[in-house]
C-alpha positions as CSV (number, residue, x, y, z in Angstrom):
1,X,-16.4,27.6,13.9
2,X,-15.6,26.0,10.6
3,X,-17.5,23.1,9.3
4,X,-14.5,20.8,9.7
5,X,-14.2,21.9,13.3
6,X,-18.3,21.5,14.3
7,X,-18.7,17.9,12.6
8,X,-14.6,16.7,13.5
9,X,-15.4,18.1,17.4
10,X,-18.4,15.8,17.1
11,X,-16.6,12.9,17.1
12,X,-15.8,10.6,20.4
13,X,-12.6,10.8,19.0
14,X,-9.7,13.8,19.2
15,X,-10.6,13.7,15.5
16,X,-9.6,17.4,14.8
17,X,-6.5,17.2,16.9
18,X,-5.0,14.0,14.8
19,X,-6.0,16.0,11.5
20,X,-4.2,18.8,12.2
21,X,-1.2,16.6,13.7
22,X,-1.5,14.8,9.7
23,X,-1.2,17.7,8.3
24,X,2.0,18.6,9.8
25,X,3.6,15.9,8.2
26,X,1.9,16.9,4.9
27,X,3.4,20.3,4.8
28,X,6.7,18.8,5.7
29,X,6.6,16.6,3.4
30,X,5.7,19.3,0.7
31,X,9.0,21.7,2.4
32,X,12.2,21.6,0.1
33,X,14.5,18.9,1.4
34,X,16.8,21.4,2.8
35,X,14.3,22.5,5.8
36,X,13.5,19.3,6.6
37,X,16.6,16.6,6.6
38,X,16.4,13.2,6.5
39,X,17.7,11.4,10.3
40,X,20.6,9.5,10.5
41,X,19.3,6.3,12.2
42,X,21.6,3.7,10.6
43,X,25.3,3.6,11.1
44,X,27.9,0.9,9.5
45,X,30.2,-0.7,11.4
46,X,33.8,-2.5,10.2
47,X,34.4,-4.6,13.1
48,X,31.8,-8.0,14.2
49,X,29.8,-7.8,16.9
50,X,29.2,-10.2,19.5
51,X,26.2,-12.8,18.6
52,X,22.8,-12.4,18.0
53,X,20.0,-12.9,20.4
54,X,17.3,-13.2,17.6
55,X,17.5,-14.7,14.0
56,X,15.2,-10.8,13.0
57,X,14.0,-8.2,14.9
58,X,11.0,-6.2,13.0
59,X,10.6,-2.7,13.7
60,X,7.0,-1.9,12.7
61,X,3.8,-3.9,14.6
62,X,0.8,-2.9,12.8
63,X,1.5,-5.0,9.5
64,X,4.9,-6.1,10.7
65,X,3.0,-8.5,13.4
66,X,2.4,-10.9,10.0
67,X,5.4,-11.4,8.8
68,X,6.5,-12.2,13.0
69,X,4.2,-14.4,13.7
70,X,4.9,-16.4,10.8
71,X,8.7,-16.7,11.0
72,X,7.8,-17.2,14.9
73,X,5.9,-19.9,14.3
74,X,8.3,-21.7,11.7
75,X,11.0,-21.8,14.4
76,X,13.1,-18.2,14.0
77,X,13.8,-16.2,16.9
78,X,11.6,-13.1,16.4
79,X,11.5,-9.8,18.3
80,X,9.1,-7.2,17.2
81,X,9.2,-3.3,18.2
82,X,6.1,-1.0,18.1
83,X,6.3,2.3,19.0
84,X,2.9,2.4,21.0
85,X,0.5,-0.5,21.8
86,X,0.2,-2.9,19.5
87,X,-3.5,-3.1,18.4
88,X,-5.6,-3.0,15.3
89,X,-7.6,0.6,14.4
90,X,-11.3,0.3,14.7
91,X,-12.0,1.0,10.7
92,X,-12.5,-2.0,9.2
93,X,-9.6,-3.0,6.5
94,X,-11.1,-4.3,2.8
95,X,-9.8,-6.8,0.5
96,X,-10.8,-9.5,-1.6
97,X,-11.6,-12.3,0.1
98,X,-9.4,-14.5,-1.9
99,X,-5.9,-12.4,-0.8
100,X,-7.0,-13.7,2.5
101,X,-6.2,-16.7,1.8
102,X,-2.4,-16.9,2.6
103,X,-3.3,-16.0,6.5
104,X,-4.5,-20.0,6.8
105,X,-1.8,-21.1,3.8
106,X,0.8,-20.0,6.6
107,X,-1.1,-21.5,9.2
108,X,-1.6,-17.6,10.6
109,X,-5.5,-18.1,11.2
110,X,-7.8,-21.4,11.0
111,X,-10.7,-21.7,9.2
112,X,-12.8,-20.4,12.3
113,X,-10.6,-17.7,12.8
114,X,-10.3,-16.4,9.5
115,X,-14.3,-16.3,9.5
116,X,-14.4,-14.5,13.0
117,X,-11.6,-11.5,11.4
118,X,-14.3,-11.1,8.8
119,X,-16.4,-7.8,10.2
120,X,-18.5,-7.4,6.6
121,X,-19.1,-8.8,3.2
122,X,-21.3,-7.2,0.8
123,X,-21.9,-7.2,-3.3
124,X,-21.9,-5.5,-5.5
125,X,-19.6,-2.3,-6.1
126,X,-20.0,0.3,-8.6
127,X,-17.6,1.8,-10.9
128,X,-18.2,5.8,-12.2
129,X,-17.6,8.5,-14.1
130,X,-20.2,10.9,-14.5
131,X,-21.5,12.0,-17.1
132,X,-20.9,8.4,-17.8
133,X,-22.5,5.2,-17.0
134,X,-22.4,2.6,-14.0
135,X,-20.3,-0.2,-13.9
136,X,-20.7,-2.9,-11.2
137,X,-18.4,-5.6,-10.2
138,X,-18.6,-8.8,-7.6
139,X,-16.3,-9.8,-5.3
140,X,-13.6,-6.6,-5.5
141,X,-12.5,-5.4,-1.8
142,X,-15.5,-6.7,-0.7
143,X,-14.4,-7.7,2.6
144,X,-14.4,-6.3,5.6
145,X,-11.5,-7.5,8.2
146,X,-11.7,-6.3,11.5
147,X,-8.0,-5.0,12.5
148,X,-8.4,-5.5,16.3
149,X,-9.2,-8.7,16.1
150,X,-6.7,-10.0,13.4
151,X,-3.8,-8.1,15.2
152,X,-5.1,-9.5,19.0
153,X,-5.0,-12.6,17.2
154,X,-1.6,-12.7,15.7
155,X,-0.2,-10.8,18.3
156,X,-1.4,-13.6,20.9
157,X,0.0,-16.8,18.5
158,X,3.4,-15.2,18.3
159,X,3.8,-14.4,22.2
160,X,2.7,-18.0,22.2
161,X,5.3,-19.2,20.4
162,X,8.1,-17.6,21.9
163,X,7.9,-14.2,20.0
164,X,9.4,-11.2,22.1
165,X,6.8,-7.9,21.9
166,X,8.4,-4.9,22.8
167,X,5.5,-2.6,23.0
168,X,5.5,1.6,23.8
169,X,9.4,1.2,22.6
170,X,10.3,3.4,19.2
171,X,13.0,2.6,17.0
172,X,15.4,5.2,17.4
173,X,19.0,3.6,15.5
174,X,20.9,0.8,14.6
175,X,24.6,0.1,13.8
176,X,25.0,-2.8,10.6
177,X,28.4,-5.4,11.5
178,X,29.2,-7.4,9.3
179,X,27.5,-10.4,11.3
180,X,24.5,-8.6,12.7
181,X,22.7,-5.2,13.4
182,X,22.5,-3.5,16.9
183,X,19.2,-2.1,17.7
184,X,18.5,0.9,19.8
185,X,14.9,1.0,20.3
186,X,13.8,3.0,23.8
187,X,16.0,1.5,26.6
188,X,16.4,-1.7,24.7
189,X,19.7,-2.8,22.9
190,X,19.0,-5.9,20.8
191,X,21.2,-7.5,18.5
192,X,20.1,-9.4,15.0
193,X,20.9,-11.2,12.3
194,X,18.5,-9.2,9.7
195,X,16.6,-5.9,10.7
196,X,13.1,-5.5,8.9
197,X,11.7,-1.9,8.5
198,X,8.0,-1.8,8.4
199,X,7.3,1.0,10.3
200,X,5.4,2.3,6.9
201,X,5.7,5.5,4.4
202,X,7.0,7.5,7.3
203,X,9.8,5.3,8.6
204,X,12.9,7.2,9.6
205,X,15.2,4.5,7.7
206,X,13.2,4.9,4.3
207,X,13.7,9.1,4.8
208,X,17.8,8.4,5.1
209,X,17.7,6.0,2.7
210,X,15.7,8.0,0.3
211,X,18.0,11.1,1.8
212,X,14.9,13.4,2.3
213,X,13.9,13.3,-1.2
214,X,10.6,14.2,-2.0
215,X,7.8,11.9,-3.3
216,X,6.7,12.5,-6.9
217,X,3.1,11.0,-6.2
218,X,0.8,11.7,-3.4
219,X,-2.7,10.3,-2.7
220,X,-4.7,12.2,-0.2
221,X,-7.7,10.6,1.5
222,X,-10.2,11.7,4.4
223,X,-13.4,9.8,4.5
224,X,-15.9,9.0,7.7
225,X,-17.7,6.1,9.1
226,X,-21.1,6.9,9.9
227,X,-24.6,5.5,10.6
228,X,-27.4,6.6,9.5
229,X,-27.3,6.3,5.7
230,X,-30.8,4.4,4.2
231,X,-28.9,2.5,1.3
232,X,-25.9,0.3,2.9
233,X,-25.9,-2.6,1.2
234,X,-23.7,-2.2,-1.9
235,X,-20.1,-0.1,-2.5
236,X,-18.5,2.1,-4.8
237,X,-15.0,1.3,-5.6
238,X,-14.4,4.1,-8.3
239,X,-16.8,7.2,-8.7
240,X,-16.5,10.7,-9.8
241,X,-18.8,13.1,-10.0
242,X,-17.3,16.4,-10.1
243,X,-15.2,18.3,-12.8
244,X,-11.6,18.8,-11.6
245,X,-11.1,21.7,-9.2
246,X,-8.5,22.9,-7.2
247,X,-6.1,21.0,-10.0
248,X,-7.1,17.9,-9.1
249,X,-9.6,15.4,-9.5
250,X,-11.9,14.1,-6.6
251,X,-12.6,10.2,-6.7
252,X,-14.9,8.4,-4.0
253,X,-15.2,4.8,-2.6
254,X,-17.7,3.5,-0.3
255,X,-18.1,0.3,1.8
256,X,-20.9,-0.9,4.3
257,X,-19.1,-1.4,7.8
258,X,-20.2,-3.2,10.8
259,X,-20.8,0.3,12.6
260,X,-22.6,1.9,9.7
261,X,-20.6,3.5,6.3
262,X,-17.6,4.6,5.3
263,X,-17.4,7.0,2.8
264,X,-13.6,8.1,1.3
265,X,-12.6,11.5,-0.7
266,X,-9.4,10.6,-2.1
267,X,-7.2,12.4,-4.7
268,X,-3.9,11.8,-6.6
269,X,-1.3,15.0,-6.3
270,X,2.5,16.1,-6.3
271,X,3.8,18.0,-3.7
272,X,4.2,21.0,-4.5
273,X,4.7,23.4,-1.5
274,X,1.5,25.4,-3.1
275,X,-1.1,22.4,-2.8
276,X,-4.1,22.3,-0.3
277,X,-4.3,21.2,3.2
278,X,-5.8,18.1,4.6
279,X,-8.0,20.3,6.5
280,X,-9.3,21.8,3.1
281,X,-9.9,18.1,1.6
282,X,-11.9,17.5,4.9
283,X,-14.0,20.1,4.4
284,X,-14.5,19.4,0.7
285,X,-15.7,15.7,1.6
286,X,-18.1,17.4,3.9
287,X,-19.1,19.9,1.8
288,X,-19.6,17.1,-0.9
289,X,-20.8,13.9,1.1
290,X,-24.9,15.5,1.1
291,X,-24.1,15.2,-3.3
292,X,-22.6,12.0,-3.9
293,X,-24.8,9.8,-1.0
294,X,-27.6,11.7,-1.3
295,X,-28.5,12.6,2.4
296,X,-28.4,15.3,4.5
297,X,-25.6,15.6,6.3
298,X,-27.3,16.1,9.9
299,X,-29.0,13.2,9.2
300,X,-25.5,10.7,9.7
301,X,-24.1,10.0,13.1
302,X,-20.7,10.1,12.6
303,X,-18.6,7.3,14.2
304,X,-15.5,8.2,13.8
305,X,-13.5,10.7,10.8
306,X,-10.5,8.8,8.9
307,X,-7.8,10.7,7.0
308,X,-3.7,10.1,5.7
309,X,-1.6,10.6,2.6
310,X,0.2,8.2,0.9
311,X,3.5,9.2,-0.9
312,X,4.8,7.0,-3.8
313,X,8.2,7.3,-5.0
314,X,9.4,6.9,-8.8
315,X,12.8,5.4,-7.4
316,X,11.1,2.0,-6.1
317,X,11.4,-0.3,-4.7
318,X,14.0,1.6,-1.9
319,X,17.4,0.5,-2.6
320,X,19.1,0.1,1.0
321,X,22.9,1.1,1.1
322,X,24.0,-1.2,3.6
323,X,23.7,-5.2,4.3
324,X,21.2,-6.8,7.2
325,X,18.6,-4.2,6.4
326,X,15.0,-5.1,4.4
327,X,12.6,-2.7,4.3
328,X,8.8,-4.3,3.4
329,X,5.3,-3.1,2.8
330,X,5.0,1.0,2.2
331,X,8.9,0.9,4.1
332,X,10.2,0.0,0.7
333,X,7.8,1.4,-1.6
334,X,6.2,-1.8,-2.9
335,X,2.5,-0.6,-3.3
336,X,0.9,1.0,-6.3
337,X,1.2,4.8,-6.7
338,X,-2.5,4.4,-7.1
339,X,-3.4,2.8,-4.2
340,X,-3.8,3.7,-0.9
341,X,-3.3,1.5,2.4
342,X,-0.8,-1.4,2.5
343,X,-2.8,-4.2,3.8
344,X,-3.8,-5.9,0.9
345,X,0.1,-5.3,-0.8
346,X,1.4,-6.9,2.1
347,X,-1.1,-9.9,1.7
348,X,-0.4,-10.6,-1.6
349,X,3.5,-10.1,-0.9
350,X,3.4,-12.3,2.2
351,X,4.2,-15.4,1.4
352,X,6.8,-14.5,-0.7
353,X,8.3,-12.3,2.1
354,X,8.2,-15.0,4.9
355,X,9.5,-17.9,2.5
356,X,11.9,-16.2,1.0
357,X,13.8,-14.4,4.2
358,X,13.6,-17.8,5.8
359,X,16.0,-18.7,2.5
360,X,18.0,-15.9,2.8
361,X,18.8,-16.8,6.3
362,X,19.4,-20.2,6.0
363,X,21.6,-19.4,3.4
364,X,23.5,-16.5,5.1
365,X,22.3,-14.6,2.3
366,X,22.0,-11.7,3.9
367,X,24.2,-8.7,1.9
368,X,23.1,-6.1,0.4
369,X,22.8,-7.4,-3.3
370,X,21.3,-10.4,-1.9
371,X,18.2,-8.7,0.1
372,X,17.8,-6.7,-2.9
373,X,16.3,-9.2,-5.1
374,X,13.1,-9.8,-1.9
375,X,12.2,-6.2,-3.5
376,X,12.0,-6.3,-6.9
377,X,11.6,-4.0,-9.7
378,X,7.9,-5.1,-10.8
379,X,6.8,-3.7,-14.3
380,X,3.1,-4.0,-13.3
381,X,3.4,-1.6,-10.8
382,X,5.8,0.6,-12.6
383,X,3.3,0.9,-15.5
384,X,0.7,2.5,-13.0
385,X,2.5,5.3,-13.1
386,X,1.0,6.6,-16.1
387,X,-2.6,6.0,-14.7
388,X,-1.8,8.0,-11.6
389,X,-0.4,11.4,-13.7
390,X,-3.5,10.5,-16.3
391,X,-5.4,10.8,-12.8
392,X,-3.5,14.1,-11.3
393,X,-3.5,17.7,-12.5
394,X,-0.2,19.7,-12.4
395,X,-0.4,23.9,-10.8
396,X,0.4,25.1,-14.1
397,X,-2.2,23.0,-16.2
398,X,-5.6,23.5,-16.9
399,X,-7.2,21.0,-19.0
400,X,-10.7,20.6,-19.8
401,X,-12.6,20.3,-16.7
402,X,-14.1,17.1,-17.9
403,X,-10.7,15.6,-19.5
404,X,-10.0,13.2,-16.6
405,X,-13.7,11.6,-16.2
406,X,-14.2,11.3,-19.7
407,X,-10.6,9.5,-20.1
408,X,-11.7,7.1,-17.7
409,X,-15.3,6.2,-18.5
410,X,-14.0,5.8,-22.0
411,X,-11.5,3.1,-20.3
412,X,-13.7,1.4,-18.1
413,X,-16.3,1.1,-20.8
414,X,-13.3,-0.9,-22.6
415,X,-12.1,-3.0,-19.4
416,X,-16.1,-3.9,-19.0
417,X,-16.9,-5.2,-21.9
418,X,-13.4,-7.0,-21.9
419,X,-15.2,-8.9,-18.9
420,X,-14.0,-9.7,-15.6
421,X,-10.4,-11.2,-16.1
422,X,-9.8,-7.7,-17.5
423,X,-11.5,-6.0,-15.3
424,X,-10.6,-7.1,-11.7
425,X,-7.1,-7.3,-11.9
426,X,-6.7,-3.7,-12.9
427,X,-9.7,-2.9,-9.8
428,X,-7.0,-4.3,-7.5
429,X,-4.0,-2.8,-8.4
430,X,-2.7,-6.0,-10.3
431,X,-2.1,-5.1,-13.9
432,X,-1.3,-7.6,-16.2
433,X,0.3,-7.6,-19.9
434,X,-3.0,-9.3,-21.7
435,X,-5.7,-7.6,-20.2
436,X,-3.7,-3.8,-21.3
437,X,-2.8,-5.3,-24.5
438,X,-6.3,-5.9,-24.7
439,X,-7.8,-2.8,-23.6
440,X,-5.7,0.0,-24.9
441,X,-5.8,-0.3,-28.8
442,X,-10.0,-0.5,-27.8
443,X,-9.8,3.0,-25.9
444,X,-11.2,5.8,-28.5
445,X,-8.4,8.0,-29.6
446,X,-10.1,11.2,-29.3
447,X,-10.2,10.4,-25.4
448,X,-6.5,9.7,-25.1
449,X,-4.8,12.5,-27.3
450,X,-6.0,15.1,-25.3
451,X,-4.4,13.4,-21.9
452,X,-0.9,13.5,-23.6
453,X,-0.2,17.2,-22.6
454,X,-1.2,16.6,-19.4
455,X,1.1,13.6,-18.6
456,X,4.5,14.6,-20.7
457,X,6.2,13.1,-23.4
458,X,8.8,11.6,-20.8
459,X,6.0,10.1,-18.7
460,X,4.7,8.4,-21.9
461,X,8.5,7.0,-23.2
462,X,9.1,5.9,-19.5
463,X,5.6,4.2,-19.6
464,X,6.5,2.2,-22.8
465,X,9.9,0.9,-21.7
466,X,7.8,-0.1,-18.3
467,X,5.0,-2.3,-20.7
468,X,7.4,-3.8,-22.8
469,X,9.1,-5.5,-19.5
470,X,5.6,-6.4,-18.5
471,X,5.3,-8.7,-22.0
472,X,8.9,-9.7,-21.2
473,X,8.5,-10.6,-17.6
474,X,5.3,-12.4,-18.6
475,X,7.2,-14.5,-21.0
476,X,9.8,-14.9,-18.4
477,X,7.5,-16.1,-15.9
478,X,6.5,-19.2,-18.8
479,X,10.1,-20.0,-18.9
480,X,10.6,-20.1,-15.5
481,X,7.9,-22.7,-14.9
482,X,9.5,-25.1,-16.8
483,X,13.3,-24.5,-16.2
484,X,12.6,-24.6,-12.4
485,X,13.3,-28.2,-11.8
486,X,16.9,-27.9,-13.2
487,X,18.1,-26.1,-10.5
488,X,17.2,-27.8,-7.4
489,X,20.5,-29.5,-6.4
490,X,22.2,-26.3,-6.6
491,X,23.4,-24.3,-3.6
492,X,21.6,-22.5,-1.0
493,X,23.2,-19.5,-2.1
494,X,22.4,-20.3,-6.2
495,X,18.8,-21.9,-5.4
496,X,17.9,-18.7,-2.8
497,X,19.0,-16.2,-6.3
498,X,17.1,-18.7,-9.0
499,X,14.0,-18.6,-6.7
500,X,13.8,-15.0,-6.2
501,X,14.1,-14.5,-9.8
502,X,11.0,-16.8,-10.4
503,X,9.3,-14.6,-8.0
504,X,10.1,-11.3,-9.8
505,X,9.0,-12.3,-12.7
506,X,5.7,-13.9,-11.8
507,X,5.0,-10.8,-9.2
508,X,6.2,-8.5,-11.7
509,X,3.9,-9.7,-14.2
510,X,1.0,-9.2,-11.6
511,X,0.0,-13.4,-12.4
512,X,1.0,-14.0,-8.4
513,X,-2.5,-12.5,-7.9
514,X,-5.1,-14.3,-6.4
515,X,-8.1,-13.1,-8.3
């Protein structure tokens, strides 16, 4: 028996069973487009259809269950499709706790109930690189929210007001008229006005819309929740303390949870048919975990075993080829390459999301060209790019073992003494023009000149073009503050395309964040 298999058949869990199934999807993923084709689950049609019974139908529960019981709430007719039961995972999800914010800004949770969805808070995390030294921030993905209760929550407020939850029903097609979308979903036909994919990285619209093409950036993660551990009051957000191996480099994070501590392996990749398994990267964190918490591993109880991969896609935001169609969250490729989960993107892109669809559709904005600009190109997550080939390690290279750390310490030794408004944007995945401008001409050269093999001439053009639009959209962003008046006896069609343009700049220039 392997070591994955004796701790993984531990667990109260069918741990092993869902690893496996992951991986699956991992090695098709890593398969050459031709022996694995994208579906064909959306189909245009030239002639109307009859009306719509709702105003959107969501396919997607798990973070779609936000954006429904919001436009529920405000008076839309909502209908929201999950493919099994719709219910938060027991591990807990972190974020700051001022992203949370927007949940009683909509008027999703009260003040008593956004306390209640708060499973942990602790301070403060650490940032390393060894040989390097410690960092340690306050206040970065400190929080804790527990996902079964926020989604029993939400779930229970839409029902209440009128939302329809079809639950156990998977999205199988729809056909796009030119006044709505039919929906096949189980043995449900449902017409709409707008169809919203967020049925995540995976979604069988994204894979035809992205026709099967392969991601450029993977993050791998497998981690564990366990009890047992004699230091669980602070977190690690950032820390490495291996050389790369296996052409790649291994980062950690760590949080204390409400049934113990979770512990992540994660790593940045392509995906090259040749790369490693999940099942490898398990083993590695278990082979690892007795190192980096310094325990024995017979010591932890383990709760429960955690484990995906997250593809990012150069080509992003998804551009849809039809009207009545918004993909959202990991759907349409909004997150950072270097980050991994969609909770906290989708928090910071709610508001926007639920005010600016109810535009669109009080506008009858709801073409193709139109729904394109509620997924913006965003320079600030463009320019992470860069920082996630800095991060990854082709097949064919083999830089210094210690290139990657020693790049990175050298940074966040920068970014620290910078202070905090340099710091803790970057920490989560909100870059912004001043604090790089900042940092960068700070960063030793003898630490970046030996990363420029390693990430390609190209990569570093492509980066440039990407930070110059982050200065621009910045400076944008200025302008649109005070032209915005101007514009507000316009049309709903004009004021819907002005307003999304504000948005793009000040989300592209990561100063949407709420830091």
């Amino acid at each position: 028996m392997s070591r994955v298999e004796h701790y993984l058949s531990q667990s109260p869990q069918p741990s092993l069973q869902s690893l496996r199934r992951a991986d699956q999807l991992w090695q098709a993923l890593r398969s050459p487009p031709a022996t694995n084709p994208p579906p064909t689950v959306i189909a245009t049609a030239s002639e109307p259809s009859g009306s719509s019974d709702f105003d959107l139908a969501i396919c997607g529960g798990t973070l779609g269950i936000m954006l429904a019981a919001a436009w529920q709430q405000r008076g839309w007719r909502v209908v929201l499709v999950e493919r099994g039961q719709l219910r938060g995972r027991d591990q807990e999800w972190n974020v700051s706790r001022a992203e949370l914010s927007v949940l009683t800004e909509l008027e999703l949770l009260d003040e008593t109930e956004l306390a209640q969805a708060i499973a942990t808070e602790y301070n403060p995390a650490r940032i390393s690189f060894q040989p390097g030294r410690d960092y340690w921030v306050e206040n970065v993905l400190n929080i804790g929210v527990d996902p079964v209760y926020l989604l029993a929550t939400l779930k229970r407020k839409f029902l209440a007001a009128g939302g329809r939850l079809l639950e156990q029903t998977a999205f199988q097609a729809a056909t796009v008229h030119p006044n709505g979308v039919q929906i096949c979903a189980g043995e449900q036909r449902l017409t709409a006005r707008l169809l919203v994919d967020a049925m995540g990285h995976f979604s069988p619209i994204a894979r035809q819309m992205r026709h099967g093409a392969k991601p450029e950036g993977v993050c791998l993660v497998v981690g564990s929740c366990a009890q047992g551990y004699a230091h669980n009051d602070s977190g690690d957000l950032l820390v490495s303390f291996t050389p790369i191996a296996h052409h790649c480099q291994y980062f950690w994070e760590a949080f204390p949870a409400r049934d113990g501590r979770t512990t992540y392996l994660f790593t940045y990749l392509d995906a090259q048919p040749e790369r490693f398994s999940l099942e490898f990267l398990m083993d590695e964190y278990l082979r690892l975990l007795p190192e980096y918490q310094q325990i024995d591993r017979d010591a932890l109880q383990f709760e429960r075993f955690v484990f995906g991969l997250f593809p990012a896609y150069r080509q992003s935001p998804l551009r849809v080829s039809c009207d009545r169609l918004l993909p959202v969250g990991d759907s349409g490729g909004a997150q950072s390459p270097v980050s991994f989960g969609g909770f906290g993107s989708m928090l910071r892109h709610l508001q926007r999301l639920v005010l600016g669809v109810e535009e669109a559709l009080r506008a009858d904005a709801l073409e193709r060209r139109s729904l394109a600009l509620l997924q913006p190109y965003q320079p600030n997550i463009s320019v992470t790019w860069l920082f996630q080939r800095a991060m990854s390690v082709g097949l064919e290279q083999n830089p210094d073992p210690q290139q990657i750390n020693q790049l990175l310490d050298a940074v966040f030794a920068v970014m620290a003494d910078l202070g905090d408004e340099v710091l803790r944007p970057f920490l989560q995945d909100v870059v912004q023009f001043s604090g790089l401008a900042k940092t960068l001409p700070r960063v030793p050269l003898k630490s970046v000149l030996p990363i420029v093999p390693q990430v390609g001439l190209s990569a570093l053009l492509d980066w440039l073009r990407h930070y110059a639009n982050l200065g621009l959209y910045t400076g944008f962003d200025a302008l649109g503050q005070h032209l915005s008046p101007l514009v507000v006896a316009a049309s709903p069609r004009w004021n819907y395309r002005y307003h999304r343009w504000l948005e793009a700049w000040r989300y592209g220039a990561g100063l949407d964040a709420q830091i």
